[in-house]
C-alpha positions in Angstrom: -9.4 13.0 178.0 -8.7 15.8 176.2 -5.6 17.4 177.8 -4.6 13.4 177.1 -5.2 13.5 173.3 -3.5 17.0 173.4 -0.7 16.0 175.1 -0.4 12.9 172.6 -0.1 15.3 170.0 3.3 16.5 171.7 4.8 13.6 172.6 4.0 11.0 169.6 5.7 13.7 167.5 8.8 13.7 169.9 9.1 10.2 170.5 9.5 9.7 166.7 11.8 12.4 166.3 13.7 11.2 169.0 14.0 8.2 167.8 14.3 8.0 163.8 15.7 11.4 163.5 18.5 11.9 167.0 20.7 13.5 165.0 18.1 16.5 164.0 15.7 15.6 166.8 14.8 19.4 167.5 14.3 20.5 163.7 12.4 17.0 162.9 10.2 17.7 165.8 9.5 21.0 164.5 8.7 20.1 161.5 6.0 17.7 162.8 5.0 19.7 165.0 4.0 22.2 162.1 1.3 19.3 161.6 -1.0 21.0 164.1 -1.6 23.5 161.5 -4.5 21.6 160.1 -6.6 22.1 163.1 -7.3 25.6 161.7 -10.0 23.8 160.3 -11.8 23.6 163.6 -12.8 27.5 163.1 -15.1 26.6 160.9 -16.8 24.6 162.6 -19.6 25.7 165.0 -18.8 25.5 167.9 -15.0 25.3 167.6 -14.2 22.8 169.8 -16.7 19.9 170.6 -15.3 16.8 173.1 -17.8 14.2 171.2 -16.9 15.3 167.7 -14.7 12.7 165.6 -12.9 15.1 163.5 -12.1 12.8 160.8 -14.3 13.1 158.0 -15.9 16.6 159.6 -13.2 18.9 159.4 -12.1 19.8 155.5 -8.4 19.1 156.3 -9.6 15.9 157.9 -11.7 15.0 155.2 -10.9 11.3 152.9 -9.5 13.6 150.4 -7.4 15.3 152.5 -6.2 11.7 153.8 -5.1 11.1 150.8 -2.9 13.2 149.9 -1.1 13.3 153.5 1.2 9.6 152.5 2.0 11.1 149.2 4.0 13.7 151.2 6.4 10.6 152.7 7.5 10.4 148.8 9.0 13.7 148.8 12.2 14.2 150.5 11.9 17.7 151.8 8.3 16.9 152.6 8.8 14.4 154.3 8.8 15.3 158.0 5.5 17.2 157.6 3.9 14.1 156.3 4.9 11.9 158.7 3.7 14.6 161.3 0.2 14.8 159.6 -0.2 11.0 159.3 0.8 11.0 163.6 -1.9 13.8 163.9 -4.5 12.4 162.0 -3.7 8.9 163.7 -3.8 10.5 167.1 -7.5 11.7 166.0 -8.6 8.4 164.4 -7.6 6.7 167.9 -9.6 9.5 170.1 -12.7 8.9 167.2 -12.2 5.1 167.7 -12.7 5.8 171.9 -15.7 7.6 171.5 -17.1 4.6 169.4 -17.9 6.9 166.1 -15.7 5.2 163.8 
């Protein structure tokens, strides 16, 4: 399941660009791609990577607050893209919490 949710993390991202942004598919893509950034935060965490850990609400840039300021970014125009690439990612890990039965 996890090469799955990986993989997810790929393609959601392209879909959408694919879709919404054909004109700049490659640089939107990019952009949301950048997204994966936030799992930096899984270095803190001990041990890194755990198959049965829900990220949401464990990792710091997973965290509520965190989730709240990811749709403010949608409101900024050069923003934009990254938000919409954080609020895939952080969707893509609600949905793999929600298989586990944690959430």
């Amino acid at each position: 399941m996890a090469i799955l949710h990986i993989l997810l993390h790929f393609a959601v991202p392209g879909a959408v660009a694919g879709l919404a942004f054909r004109d700049k598919w490659l640089t939107s893509w990019l952009i949301m791609m950048s997204a994966m950034i936030i799992d930096l935060d899984h270095l803190l965490a001990n041990p890194i990577f755990d198959p049965n850990r829900c990220s949401i609400g464990f990792h710091p840039l997973h965290s509520t607050g965190a989730l709240i300021i990811y749709p403010l970014l949608l409101l900024i125009p050069r923003l934009r893209l990254l938000g919409i690439g954080l609020l895939i990612h952080i969707g893509l890990d609600a949905l793999d919490c929600l298989r586990m039965g944690i959430v």
